[in-house]
N, C-alpha and C positions, 0 to 999 in steps of 0.2 A: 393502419395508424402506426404512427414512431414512437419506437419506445428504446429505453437507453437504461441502462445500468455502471456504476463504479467500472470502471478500467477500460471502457470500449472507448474508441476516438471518433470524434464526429470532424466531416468535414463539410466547410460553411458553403457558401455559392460562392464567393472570394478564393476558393481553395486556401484555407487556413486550416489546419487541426489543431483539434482540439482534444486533452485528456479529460474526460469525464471523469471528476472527482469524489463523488457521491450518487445517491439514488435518488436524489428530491430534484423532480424536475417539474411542479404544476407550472411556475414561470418563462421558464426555459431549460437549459439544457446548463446544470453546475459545470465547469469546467474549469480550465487550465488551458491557455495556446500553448503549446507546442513549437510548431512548425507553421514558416509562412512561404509564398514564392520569392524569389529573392537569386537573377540570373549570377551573383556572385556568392551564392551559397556553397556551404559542405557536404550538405545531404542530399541525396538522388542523382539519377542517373540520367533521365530523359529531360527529368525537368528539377531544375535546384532548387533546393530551399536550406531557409535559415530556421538554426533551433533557437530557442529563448528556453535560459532559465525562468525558476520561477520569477526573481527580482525583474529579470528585464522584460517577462513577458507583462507585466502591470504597466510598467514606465510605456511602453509600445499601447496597449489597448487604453491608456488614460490618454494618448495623443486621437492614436485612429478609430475607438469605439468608447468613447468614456460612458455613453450611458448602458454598458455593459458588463462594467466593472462592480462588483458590490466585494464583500470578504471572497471572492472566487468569480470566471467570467460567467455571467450568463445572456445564453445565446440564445434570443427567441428562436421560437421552432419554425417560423416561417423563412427563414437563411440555413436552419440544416440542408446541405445536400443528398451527406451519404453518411450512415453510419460502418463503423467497420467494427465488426463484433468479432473479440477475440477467439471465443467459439466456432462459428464460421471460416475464420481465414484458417484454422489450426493447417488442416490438410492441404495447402497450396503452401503454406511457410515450411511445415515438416519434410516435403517433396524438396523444398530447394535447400535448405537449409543441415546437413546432418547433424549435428550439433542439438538441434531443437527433436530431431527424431531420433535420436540417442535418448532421450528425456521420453519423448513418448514411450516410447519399445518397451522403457524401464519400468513406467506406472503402469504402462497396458495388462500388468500382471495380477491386479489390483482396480483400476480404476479403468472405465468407460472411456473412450477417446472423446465421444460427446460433453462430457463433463470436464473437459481440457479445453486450454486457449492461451496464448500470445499476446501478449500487449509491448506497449513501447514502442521502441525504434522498428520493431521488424514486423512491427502490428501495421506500421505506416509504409511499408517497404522502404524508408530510411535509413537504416543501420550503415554502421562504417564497421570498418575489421576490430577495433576494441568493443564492440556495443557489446552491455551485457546481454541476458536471456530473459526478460520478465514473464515468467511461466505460472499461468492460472491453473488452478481447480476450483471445481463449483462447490460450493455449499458442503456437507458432511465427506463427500469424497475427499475433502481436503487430508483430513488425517488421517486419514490409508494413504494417501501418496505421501504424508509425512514418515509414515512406519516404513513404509518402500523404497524410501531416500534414507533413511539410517540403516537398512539391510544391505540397501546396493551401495553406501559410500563402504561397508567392512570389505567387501569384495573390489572396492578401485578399479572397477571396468565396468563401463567407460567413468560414471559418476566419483569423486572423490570431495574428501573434508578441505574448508577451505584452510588457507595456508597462512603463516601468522604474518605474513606481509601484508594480503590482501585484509584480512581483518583490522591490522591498519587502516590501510585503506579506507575501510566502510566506515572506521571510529571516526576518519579526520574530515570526512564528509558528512557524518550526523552531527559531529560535536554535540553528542548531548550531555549532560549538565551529572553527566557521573564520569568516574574515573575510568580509565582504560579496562582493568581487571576487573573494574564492576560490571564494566559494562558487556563485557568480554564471557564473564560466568554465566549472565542472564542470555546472550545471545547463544553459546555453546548448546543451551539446553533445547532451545526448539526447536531445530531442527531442519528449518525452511529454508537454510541455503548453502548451495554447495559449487563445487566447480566440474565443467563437463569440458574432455580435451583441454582442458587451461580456459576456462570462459566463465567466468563468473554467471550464477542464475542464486533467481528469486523462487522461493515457493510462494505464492501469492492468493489469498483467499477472496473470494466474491461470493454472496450467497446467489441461492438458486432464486428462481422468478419469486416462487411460493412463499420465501422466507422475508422478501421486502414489504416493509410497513411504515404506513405514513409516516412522514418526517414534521419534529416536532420543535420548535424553534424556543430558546431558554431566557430569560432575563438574567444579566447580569449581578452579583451581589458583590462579590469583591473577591478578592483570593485567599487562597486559604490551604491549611495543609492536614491532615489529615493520616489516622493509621484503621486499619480496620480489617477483619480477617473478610478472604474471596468465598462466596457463595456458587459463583454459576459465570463459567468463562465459556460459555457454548460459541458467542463472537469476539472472543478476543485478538483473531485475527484478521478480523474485518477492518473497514474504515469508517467511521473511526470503529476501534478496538471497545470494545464493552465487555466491564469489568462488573458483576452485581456484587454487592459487599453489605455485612453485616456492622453496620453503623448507627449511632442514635439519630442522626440527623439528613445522612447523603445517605439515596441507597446506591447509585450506581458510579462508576469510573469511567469517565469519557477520553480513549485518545487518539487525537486524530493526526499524531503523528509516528510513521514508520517504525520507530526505534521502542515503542513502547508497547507495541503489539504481542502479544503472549508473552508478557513480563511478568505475570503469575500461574499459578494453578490453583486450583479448588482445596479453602482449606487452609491457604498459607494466608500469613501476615502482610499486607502493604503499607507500607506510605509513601504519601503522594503528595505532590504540592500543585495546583493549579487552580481555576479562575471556579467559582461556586457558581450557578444557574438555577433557576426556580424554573419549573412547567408547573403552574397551577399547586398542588401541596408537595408536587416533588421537588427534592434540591436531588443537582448534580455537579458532580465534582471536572472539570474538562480542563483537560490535559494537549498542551499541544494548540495553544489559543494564536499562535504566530507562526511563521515556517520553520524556522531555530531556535525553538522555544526556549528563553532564557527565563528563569530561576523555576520552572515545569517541569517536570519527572516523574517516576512509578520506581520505587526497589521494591521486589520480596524480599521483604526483612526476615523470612523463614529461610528464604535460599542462601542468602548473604551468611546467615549464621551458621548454616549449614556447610556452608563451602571456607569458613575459618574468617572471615570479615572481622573485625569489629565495628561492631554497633553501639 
């Protein structure tokens, strides 16, 4: 039987891939296109294709597969071909790749090579010479490979801190709905990304088999903003991101975009502005309701205060 998890790529009987966006799959397979065949493409070597961002890959599946468009693509499972699980491919990418076995060599001091994986461009054997690195770990090994990544960037061989250009960079492609130095304090602090030889990488969380639990679908209420101290950030760097909080009326923090993943800790103050949800007597607060979520955010308002802000 096929089974799929957050970051693997599926490829359809069309040869389309596809990024698996989540872990709910009873209808099909959540995703994202990717990459399609396309003889005047950029990507590949034997055989070309075209990438889609996320905008154009909707505009494309609302022409060639509209009834598999909902808020994400889903693929029934009778057109999966092949799964490519980040896990799996690790040791065939690390062999050709050094750059990605630079990264291994590092955590292997610390963390199971099993519990590593590849995604992206180099998960698809796609990548050009700027592609970043999107580097898994599974489940609680994640933060030992985050402790492993702040020891090996003090020594700068080979792993080092990113550089305030590139962190440009990453602000002008989130744009998210904080300031630079805001945004820039909350990111310095966790830790999950660095640069190897000049190459930008991702530390990337997926939990393990054990930790996936049915997926539970919200009613909309309206938006809303909210402050409340963190209780329990065991998945804060999941997708989405899960934030438990101590609140009269939300108990949890949903975000399902990139920029707002470990944007607290246990104990600090947030506020948050996004779209409120009902499941049955729970409300939840979900952050990250669009791709570039505009007027949706997460500050620690403990961190902010702490690092000289005003608030």
């Amino acid at each position: 039987m096929l089974k799929t998890r957050l970051r693997d790529f599926i490829i359809t009987d069309e040869d389309w891939i596809f990024a698996v966006a989540d872990y709910c799959h009873n209808d099909g397979v959540r995703s994202i296109l990717r990459y399609v065949p396309d003889p005047n493409g950029s990507r590949g070597v034997h055989k070309k294709y075209r990438k889609f961002d996320f905008d154009d890959s909707f505009t494309f599946m609302r022409t060639a597969r509209p009834e598999w468009v909902k808020d994400v693509h889903v693929i029934p499972w009778e057109h999966v071909k092949q799964i490519l699980a980040p896990d799996k491919r690790l040791p065939v990418i690390a062999k050709e790749n050094r750059k990605v076995r630079d990264i291994v060599k590092t955590l292997r001091t610390g963390v199971s090579i099993d519990n590593m994986g590849v995604t992206g461009s180099l998960l698809a054997g796609l990548q050009i010479e700027s592609s970043d690195i999107d580097f898994i770990v599974y489940g609680r090994s994640w933060f030992t490979a985050r402790d492993i990544l702040a020891r090996a960037k003090k020594e700068e061989d080979p792993i080092t801190e990113i550089s305030e250009e590139m962190w440009h960079e990453i602000y002008n492609k989130r744009r998210p709905e904080l300031s630079f130095d805001e945004f820039l304090v909350h990111e310095q602090r966790k830790g999950n990304r660095g640069m190897v030889d000049g190459t930008y990488f991702d530390l990337l969380y997926v939990r393990d088999w054990e930790d996936i639990v049915p997926c539970q679908r919200g009613m909309d209420i309206g938006p809303s903003t909210i402050e409340a101290t963190v209780t329990n950030t065991d998945f804060s760097f999941d997708s989405p991101a899960i934030y438990k909080i101590d609140h009269p009326e939300i108990s949890y923090v949903l975000s399902y975009t990139h920029t707002y993943a470990g944007q607290a800790l246990v104990g600090e103050r947030i506020k948050a502005r996004g779209m409120v949800e009902a499941l049955g007597d729970i409300k939840r607060l979900v952050v990250g309701t669009t791709r570039e979520p505009k007027g949706e955010w997460i500050r620690s308002m403990t961190l902010l205060k702490k690092t000289g802000f005003r608030i």
